[in-house]
C-alpha positions in Angstrom: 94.0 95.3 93.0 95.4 95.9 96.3 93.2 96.7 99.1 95.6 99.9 99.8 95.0 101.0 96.7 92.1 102.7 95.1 91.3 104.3 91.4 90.5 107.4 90.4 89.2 108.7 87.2 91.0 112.1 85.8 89.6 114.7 83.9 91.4 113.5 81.0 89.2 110.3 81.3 92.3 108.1 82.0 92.2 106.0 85.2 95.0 106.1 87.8 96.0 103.5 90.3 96.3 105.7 93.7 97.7 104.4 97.2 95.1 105.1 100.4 97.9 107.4 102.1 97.9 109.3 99.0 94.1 109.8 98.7 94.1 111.1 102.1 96.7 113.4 101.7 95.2 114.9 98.8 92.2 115.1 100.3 93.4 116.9 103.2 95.7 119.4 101.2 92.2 120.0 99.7 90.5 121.0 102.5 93.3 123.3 104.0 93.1 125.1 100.2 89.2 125.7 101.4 90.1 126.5 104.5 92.9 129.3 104.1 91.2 130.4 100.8 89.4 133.1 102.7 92.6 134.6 104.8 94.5 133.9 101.7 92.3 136.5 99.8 92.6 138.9 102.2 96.3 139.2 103.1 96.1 139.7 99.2 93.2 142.4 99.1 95.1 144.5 102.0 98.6 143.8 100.5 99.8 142.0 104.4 103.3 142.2 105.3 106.2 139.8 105.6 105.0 139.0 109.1 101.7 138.3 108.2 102.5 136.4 105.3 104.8 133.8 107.4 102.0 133.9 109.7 99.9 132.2 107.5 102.5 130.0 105.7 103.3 128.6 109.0 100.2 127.7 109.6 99.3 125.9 105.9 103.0 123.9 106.6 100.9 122.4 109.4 97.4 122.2 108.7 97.7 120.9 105.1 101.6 119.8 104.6 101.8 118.1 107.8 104.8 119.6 109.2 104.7 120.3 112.6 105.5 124.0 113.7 107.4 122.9 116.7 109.1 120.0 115.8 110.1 120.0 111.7 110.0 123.1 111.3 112.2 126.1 113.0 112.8 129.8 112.6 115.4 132.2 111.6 117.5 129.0 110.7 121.4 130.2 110.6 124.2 129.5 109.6 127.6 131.2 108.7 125.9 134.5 109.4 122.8 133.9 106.9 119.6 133.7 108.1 116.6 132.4 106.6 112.9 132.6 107.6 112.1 128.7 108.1 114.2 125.7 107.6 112.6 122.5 107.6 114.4 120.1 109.6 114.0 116.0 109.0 115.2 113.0 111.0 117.3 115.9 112.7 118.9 116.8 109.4 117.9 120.7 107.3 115.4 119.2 104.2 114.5 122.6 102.6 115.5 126.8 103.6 111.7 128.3 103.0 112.5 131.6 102.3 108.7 133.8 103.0 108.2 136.7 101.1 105.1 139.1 101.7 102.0 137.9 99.6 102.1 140.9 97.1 106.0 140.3 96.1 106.6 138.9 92.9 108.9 135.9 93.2 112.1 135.4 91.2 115.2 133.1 91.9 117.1 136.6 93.8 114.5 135.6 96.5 116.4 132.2 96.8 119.9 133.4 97.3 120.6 133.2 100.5 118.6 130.1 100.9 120.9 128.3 98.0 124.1 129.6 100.5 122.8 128.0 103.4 121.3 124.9 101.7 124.9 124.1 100.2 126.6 124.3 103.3 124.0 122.2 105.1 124.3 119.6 101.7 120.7 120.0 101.2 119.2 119.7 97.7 115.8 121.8 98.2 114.5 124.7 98.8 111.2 126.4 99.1 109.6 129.5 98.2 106.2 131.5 98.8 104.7 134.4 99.3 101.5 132.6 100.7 99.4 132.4 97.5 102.5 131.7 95.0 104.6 128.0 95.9 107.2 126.8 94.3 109.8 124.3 95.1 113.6 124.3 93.3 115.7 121.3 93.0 119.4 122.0 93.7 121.1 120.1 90.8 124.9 119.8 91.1 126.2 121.9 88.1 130.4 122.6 87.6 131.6 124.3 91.1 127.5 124.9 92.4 124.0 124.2 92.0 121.4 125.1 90.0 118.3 125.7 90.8 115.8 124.1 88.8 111.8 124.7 89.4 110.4 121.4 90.2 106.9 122.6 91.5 104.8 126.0 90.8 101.3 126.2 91.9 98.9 129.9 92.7 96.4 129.3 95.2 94.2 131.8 94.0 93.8 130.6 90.3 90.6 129.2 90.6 90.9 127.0 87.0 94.1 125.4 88.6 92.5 123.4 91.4 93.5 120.2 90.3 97.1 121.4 89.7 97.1 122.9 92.6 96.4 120.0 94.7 98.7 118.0 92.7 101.8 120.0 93.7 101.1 121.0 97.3 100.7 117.3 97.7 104.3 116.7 96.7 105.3 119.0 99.1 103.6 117.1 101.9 105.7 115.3 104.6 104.2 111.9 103.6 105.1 112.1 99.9 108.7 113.2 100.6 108.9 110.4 102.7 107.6 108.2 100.3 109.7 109.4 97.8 107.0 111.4 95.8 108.8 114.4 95.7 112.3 112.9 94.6 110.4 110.8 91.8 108.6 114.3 90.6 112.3 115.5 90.5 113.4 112.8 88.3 110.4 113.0 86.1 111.1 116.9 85.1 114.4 115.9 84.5 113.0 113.4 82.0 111.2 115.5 80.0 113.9 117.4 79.5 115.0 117.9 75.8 118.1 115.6 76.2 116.4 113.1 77.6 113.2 113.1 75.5 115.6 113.6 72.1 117.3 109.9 73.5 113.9 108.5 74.4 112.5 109.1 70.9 115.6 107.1 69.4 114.5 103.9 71.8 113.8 100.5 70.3 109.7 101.2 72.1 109.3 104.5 70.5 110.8 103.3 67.2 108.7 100.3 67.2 106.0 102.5 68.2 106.4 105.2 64.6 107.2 102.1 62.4 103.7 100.6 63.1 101.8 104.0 62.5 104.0 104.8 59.5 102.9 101.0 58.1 99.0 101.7 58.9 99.1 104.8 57.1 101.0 104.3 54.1 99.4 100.5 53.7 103.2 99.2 53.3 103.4 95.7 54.4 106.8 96.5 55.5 110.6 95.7 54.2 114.1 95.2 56.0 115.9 98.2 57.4 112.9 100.3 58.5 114.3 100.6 62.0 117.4 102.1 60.8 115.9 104.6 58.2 113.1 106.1 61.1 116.8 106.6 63.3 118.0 108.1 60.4 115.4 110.6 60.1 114.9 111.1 63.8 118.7 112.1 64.2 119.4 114.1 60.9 116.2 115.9 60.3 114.1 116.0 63.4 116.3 115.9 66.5 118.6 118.8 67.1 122.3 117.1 66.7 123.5 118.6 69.8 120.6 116.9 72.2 122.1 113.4 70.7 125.8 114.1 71.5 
């Protein structure tokens, strides 16, 4: 194994190959969780306004995404008379609108309207949303004349069972891991779970291969020609959803 590279077991026992940057990162979006845990829970307890709520979401971007307040990030971004509360800015180009709501609003995608506006003129494809102790990040996917907004990451800060999660998408919302594509390659993988995608993936030679060998082991059939061709059979008449293969 690479010496850049370490291993870390998961709580579903299964081992994964993680870069050194990436364990760092992690670690550090960890301990800025700890650390704004206790402000966190009381903007919440006192119901804080919108000013106190960017307050604090200034300050995570920097601590524990690694975005610098004065340089990538700026305020009351504008353009064509909208007005947003952050923008992130990148290589001097607008990565994400980050539209702040205060920490008791619920969030919904009327929160992101403006933000989709000014992200389209700008040709960006992301845009964040929080409230300080709700974070979630949309993909803008080209769709007919627009975009649509599709949730990519959605993590609570004050669900105490989510940790892991947690951790998991903040980090993807770090500077380093958009740099290193992480957050792009999260992007891809949601769309590959889709049921499109997946209804096409089940049809592959692997995954065929794959249902052949457990249907043999269970039914003790040595096997016979055409087995491929009767498993696509049922996968695309009586399984899969015709309209998901089209």
């Amino acid at each position: 194994m690479d010496a850049a590279e370490t291993q870390v077991m998961t709580r579903t026992g299964e081992f994964t190959t993680t870069l050194s940057w990436e364990t760092s990162v992690r670690g550090r979006v960890a301990a800025a969780m700890d650390r704004f845990s206790g402000p966190l829970a009381e903007l919440a307890e006192r119901d804080a306004n919108d000013g106190d709520t960017r307050l604090l979401v200034a300050d995570f971007f920097d601590v524990g995404l690694n975005f610098s307040k004065y340089q990538d990030m700026t305020t009351e971004y504008r353009t064509s008379g909208d007005s947003i509360d952050y923008a992130i800015v990148l290589d001097g180009k607008l990565f994400a609108p980050v539209e702040v709501r205060r920490i008791g609003q619920n969030l919904d995608l009327r929160n992101i309207q403006m933000s989709r506006r000014v992200a389209a003129q700008e040709g960006a494809e992301w845009v964040f949303l929080t409230n300080g102790r709700v974070w979630r990040v949309y993909h803008l996917r080209p769709e007919g004349d627009g975009h649509l907004p599709v949730p990519i990451i959605d993590v609570d800060l004050l669900d105490e069972e989510a940790h892991e999660r947690n951790v998991d998408g903040l980090f993807h919302m770090t500077r380093e891991a958009i740099e290193h594509g992480r957050l792009d390659a999260l992007r891809r993988w949601r769309e590959s779970v889709e049921a499109a995608p997946l209804a096409k993936a089940l049809l592959s030679d692997e995954v065929v291969a794959a249902i052949r060998a457990r249907l043999r082991e269970d039914t003790e059939h040595p096997g016979h020609l055409g087995e491929d061709d009767e498993i696509r059979r049922a996968l695309g008449e009586d399984v899969l959803p015709s309209a998901l293969l089209s």
